[in-house]
Structure formats: C-alpha cells, structure tokens
C-alpha positions as CSV (number, residue, x, y, z in Angstrom):
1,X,-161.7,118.7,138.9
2,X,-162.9,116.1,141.5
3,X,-162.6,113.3,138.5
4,X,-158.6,114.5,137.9
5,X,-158.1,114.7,141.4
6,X,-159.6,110.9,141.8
7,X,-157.8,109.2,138.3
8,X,-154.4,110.9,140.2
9,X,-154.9,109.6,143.7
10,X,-155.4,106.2,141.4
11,X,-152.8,106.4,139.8
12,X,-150.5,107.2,142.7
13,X,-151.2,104.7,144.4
14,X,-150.9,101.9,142.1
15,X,-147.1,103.1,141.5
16,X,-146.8,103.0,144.7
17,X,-148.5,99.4,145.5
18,X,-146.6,97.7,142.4
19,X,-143.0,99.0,142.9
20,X,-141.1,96.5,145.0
21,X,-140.0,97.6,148.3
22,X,-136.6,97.9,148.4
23,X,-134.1,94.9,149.5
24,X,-132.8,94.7,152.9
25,X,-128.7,93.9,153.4
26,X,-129.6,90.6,154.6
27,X,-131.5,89.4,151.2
28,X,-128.7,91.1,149.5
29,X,-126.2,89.0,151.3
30,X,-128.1,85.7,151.2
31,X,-128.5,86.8,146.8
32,X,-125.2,86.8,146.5
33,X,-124.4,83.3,149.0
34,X,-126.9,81.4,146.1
35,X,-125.2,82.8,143.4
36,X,-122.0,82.0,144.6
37,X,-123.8,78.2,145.4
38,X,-124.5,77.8,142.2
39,X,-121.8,79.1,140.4
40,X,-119.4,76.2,142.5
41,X,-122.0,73.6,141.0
42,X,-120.2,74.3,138.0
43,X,-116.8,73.2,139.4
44,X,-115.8,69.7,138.7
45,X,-117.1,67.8,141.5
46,X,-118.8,70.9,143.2
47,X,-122.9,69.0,142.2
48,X,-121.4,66.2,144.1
49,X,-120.3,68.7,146.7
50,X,-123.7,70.4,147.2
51,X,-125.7,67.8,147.3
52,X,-123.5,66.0,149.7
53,X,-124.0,68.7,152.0
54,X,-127.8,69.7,151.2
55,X,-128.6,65.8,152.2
56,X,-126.4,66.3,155.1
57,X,-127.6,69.6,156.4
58,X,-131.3,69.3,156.0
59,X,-131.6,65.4,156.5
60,X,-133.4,65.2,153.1
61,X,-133.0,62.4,150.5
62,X,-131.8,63.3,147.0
63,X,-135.2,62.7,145.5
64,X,-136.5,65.6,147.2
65,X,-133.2,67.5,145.5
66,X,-134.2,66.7,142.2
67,X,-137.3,67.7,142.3
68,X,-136.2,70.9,143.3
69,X,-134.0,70.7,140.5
70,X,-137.1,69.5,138.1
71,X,-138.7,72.8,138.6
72,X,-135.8,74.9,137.8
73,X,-134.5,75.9,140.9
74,X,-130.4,76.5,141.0
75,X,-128.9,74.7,144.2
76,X,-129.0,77.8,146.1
77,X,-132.2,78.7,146.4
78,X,-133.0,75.0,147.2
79,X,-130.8,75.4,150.0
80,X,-132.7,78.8,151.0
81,X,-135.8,76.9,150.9
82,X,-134.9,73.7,152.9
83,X,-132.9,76.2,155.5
84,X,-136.5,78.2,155.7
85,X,-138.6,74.9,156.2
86,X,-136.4,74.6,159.1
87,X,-137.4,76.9,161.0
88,X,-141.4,75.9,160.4
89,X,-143.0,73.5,162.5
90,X,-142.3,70.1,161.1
91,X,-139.1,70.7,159.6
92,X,-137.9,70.6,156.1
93,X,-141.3,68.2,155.2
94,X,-143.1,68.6,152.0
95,X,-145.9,70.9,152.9
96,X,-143.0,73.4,154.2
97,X,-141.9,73.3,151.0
98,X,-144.6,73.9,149.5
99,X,-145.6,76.3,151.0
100,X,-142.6,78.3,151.0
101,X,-142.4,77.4,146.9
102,X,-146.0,78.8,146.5
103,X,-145.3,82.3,147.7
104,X,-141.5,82.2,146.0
105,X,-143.7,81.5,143.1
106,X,-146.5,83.4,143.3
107,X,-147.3,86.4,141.1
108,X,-146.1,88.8,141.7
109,X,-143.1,86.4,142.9
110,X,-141.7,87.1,146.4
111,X,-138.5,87.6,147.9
112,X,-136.9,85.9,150.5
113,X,-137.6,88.6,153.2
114,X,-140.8,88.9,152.1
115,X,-141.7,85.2,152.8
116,X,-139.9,85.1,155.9
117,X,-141.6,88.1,156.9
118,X,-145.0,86.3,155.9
119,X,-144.2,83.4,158.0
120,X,-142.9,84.6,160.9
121,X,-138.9,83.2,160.2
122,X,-136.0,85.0,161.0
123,X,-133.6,85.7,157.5
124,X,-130.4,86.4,159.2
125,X,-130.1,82.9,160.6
126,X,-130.8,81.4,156.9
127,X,-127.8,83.8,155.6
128,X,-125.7,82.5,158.3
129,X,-126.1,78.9,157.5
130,X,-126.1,79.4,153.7
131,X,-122.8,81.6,154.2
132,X,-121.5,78.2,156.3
133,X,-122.4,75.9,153.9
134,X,-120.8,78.2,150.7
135,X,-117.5,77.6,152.6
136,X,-118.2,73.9,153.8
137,X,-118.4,73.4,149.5
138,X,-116.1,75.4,148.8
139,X,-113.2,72.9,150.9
140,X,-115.1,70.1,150.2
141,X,-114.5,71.1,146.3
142,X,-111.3,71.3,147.1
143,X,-110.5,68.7,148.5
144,X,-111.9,66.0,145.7
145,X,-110.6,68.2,143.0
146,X,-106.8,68.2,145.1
147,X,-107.7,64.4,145.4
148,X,-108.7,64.2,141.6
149,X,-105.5,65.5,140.3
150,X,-103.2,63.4,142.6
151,X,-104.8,60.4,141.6
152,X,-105.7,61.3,137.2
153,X,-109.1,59.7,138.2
154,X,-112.6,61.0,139.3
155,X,-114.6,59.0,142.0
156,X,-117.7,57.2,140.9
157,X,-121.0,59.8,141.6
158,X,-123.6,58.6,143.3
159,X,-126.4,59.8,141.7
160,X,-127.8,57.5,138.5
161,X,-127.4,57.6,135.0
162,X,-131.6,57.5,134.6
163,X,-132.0,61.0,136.8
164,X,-129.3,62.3,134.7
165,X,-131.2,61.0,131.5
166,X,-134.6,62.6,133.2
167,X,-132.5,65.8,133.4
168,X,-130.9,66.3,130.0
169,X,-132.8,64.0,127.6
C-alpha cells in the first residue's frame, strides 16, 4: 500500500512539475506583437524597415542582427531580446544576450515571463516598446512602399549581397 501510495505521489508530482505554467496577458500580448513583427518582414520593404528601427532603437550594428538571424530567430523575438538586455546592466552587450538566449534556449525552453522573472526585468515595459516599434514599422512600411509606387522603383538596401549569399546559399 505504502509502495502505491509513493509511485502516485511520484507521479503527481511530475505532472505537475512538467506542465507549463500558464501564460500571463502580458506574454500573450508581447506573442502576438512578434508575430505581427515578423509577419511585416514579409512586406516589401518591411526587412529594411525592421532593421532600420532594431539598429535605431537598441544602438546595435547589423552584424549583431544577423547573427540573431543566423540562429533562427524571426525579427521579433530579436527585438524581445535586445529590448530585455536593456534593461540589464550593460545594456544590449553580448553577454546580455547571451545570457538571455541561453535560458530562451534552454531545455526545457523558457518563456519570456519566465526569463524576465529569472532576471529580475519587468515584461510590461518590453511589450510597450515592442507594441511602439510594431507601429513605428508599420508607417515606416508605408511610407517606402507609398514612395515605391509613386516613383516604379525600389531604393537600393543597405545590407550586402555576401550576407544575403550567407543566408540563402
């Protein structure tokens, strides 16, 4: 009886321990802000868009971007990421990254409330500047698509043909 009792106890509380806890509104809110990210990184002109602004809003170079990119990240969880480093001492450099990659990463992976949680950052202020930055894109799309059409040409990108090669080939 004692050996029932003890497998069910074990049992119970591995269910318990392996079921994930139960998103809060504000990593509901910030899912669906980089989902929406990346979906406008599929507009004409809306890659140029986002990582106009990512290089703007973080003060990062576009190396740092692609490596993001290199490891499979969409553009709005890199933004989650640079917006969390933020908030860490030393701002948005490597090891912030990093870090926060290695938990987002980890097995089993974590969410974002979860690693803000872990580091002592606050979540709702990383929703309210992804939320920002989802409209900034979405005018700045806009605008150069407005701006493509008037003139029947597309502006030269910035970013080279040899990271695009790294990407695709």
């Amino acid at each position: 009886m004692k050996r029932i009792f003890l497998i069910i106890a074990v049992f119970v509380s591995v269910c318990v321990s392996t079921t994930a806890p139960a998103k809060t509104p504000e990593e509901r809110r910030l899912e669906k802000e980089t989902v929406v990210l990346d979906h406008n990184a599929r507009q004409s002109q809306g890659e140029r868009a986002i990582i106009k602004l990512l290089k703007n809003e973080f003060n990062v170079d576009e190396a740092m971007i692609n490596d993001l990119r290199d490891q499979q990240l969409g553009y709005g969880e890199i933004a989650v990421i640079l917006s969390l480093s933020q908030q860490m001492p030393g701002r948005t450099v490597d090891i912030n990254v990093n870090r926060i990659l290695s938990l987002r990463q980890s097995a089993p992976a974590g969410g974002w409330g979860m690693i803000s949680d872990k580091l002592g950052l606050k979540l709702g202020a990383v929703v309210s500047q992804i939320a920002g930055m989802r409209r900034e894109v979405n005018e700045d799309i806009k605008k150069a698509q407005r701006k493509e059409y008037e003139t029947g040409r597309e502006e030269p990108y910035e970013r080279s043909a040899e990271s695009w090669a790294k990407r695709y080939y």
